[in-house]
matplotlib code that plots the C-alpha trace (Angstrom):
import matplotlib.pyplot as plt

x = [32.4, 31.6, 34.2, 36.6, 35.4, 37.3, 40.0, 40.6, 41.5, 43.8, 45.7, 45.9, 47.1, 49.8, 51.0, 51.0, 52.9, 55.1, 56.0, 55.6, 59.3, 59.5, 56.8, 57.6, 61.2, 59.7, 57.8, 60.5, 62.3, 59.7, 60.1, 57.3, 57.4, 55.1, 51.5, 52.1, 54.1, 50.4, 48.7, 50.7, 50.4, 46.5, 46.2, 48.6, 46.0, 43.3, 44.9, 45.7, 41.7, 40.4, 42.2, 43.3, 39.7, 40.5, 42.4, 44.2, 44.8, 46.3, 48.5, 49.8, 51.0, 54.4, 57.3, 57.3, 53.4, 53.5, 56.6, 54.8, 51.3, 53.6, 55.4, 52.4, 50.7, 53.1, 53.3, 49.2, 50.2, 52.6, 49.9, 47.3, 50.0, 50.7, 47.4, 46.4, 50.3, 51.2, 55.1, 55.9, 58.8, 61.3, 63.1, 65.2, 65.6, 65.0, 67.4, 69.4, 68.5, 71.3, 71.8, 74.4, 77.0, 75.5, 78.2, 78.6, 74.8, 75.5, 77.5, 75.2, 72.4, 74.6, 75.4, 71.5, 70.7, 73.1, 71.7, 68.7, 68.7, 70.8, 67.9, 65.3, 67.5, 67.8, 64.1, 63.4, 65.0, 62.1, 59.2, 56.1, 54.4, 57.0, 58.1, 54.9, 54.8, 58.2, 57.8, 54.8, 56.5, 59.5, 57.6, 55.9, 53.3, 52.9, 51.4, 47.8, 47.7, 49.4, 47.0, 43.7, 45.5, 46.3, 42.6, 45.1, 45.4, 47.8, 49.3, 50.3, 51.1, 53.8, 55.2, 55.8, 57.4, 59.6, 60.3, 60.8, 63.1, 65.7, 65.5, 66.1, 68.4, 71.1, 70.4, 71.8, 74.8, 75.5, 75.5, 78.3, 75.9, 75.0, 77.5, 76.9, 78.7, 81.7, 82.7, 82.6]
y = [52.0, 56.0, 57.8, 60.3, 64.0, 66.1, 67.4, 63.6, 63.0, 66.0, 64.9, 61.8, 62.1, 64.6, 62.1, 59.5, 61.6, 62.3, 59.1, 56.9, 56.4, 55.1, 52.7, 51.7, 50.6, 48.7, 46.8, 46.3, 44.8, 43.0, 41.0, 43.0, 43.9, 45.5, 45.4, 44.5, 47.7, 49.5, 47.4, 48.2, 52.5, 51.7, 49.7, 52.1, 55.1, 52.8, 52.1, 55.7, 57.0, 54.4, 54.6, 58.6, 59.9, 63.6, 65.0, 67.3, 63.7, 62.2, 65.4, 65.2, 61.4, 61.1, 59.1, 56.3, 55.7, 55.4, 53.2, 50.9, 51.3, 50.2, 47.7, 45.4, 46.1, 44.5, 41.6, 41.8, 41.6, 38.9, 36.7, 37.7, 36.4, 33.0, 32.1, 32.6, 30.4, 33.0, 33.5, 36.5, 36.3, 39.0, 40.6, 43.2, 45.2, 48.9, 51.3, 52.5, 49.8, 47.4, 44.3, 44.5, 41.9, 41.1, 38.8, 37.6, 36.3, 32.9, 32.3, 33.0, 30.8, 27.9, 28.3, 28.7, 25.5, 23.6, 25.2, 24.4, 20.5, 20.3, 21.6, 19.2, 16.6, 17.4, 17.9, 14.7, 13.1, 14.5, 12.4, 13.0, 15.1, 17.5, 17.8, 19.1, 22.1, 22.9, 22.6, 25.2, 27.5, 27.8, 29.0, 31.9, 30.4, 31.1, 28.7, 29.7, 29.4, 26.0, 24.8, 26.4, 24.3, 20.6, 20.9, 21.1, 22.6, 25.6, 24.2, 20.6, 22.8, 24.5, 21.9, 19.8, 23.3, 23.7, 20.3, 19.8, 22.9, 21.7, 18.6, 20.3, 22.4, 19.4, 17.3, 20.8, 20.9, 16.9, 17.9, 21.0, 23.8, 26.4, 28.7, 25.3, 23.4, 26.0, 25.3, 21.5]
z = [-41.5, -41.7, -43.3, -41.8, -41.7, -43.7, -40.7, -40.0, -43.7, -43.7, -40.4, -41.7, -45.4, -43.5, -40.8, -43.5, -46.0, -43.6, -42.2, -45.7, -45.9, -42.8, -42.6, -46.0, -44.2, -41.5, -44.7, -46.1, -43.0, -42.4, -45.9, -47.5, -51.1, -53.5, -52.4, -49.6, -48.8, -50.2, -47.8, -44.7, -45.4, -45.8, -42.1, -40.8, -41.8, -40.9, -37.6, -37.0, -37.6, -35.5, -32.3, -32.5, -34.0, -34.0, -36.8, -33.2, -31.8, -35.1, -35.6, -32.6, -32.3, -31.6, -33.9, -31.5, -32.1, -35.7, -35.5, -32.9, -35.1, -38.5, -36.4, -35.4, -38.8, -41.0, -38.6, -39.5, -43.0, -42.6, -40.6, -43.3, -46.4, -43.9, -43.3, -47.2, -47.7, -50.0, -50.1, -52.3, -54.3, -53.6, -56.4, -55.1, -51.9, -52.5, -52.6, -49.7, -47.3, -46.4, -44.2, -41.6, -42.1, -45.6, -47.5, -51.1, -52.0, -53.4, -50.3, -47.9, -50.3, -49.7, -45.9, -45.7, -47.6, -45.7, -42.5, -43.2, -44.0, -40.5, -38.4, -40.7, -40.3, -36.5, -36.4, -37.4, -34.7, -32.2, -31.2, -33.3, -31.4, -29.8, -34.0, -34.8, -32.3, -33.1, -36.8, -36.5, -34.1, -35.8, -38.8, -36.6, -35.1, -31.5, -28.9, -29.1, -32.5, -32.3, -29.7, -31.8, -34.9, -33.4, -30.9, -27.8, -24.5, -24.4, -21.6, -23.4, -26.4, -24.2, -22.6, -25.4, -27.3, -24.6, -24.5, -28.1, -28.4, -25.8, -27.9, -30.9, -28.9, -28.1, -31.4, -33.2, -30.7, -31.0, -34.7, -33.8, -34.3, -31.5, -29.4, -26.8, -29.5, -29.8, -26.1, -26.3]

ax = plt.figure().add_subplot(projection="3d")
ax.plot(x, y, z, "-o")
ax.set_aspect("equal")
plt.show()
């Protein structure tokens, strides 16, 4: 890969200097930490180079374009950490960031648990196959990437998804979860 001239690499240290913070909050919404924040400023200048060029062209890119550009890299980074099953641990959210709504920790830790084994427990309950999809899309998978994995067709992948959801859909409301389960 030849390396940027010399007025690239200035527009590009400047756009990145100036929009660090920012990307560095997407990461971090994102569920990045650590090196993984590095890694998503590096694909973002990357990313910026490859598809602006001119240091005039990567001057010039609006707020939008960067957020959009730091956006889809850290989902990149996020796909790149799944596919190598790597689950960082995260120690503490930096400062000035907060979570809307954000309770009492060990609360929430128990309302998740709980939460949780109700959807496995409710997943269980679907046939074999239409468990499997779901399984993998609800941990971020989409349908290509299921249908590439299980050596399906993308349409039988998506019909036994959308199948499996509505499933999955009233075994969680028979079980009182779901704003379906509120108006029963």
């Amino acid at each position: 890969m030849p390396r940027p001239s010399d007025q690239v690499s200035l527009a590009l240290d400047q756009v990145v200097t100036r929009f660090a913070e920012r990307v560095r909050v997407i990461g971090f919404q994102h569920g990045l930490t650590g090196s993984d924040v590095d890694d998503l400023l590096q694909e973002v200048r990357l990313r910026l180079w490859k598809a602006l060029e001119s240091g005039e062209r990567i001057l010039a890119a609006p707020a939008s374009y960067i957020h959009r550009t730091a956006t889809s890299a850290a989902i990149d980074v996020l796909r790149r950490r799944r596919a190598r099953r790597e689950t960082p641990v995260r120690l503490s959210r930096p400062s000035g960031i907060a979570v809307l709504g954000e309770g009492d920790p060990a609360d929430q830790d128990v309302s998740t648990k709980e939460l949780e084994a109700q959807v496995a427990k409710a997943l269980d309950q679907l046939i074999p196959a239409r468990r499997s999809v779901v399984r993998m899309y609800l941990a971020g998978y989409g349908r290509e990437e299921i249908a590439d994995l299980l050596g399906w067709t993308e349409p039988k992948t998506r019909n036994l998804l959308y199948r499996g959801l509505e499933d999955l859909r009233q075994e969680l409301t028979a079980m009182g979860i779901g704003p379906e389960a509120l108006n029963e």
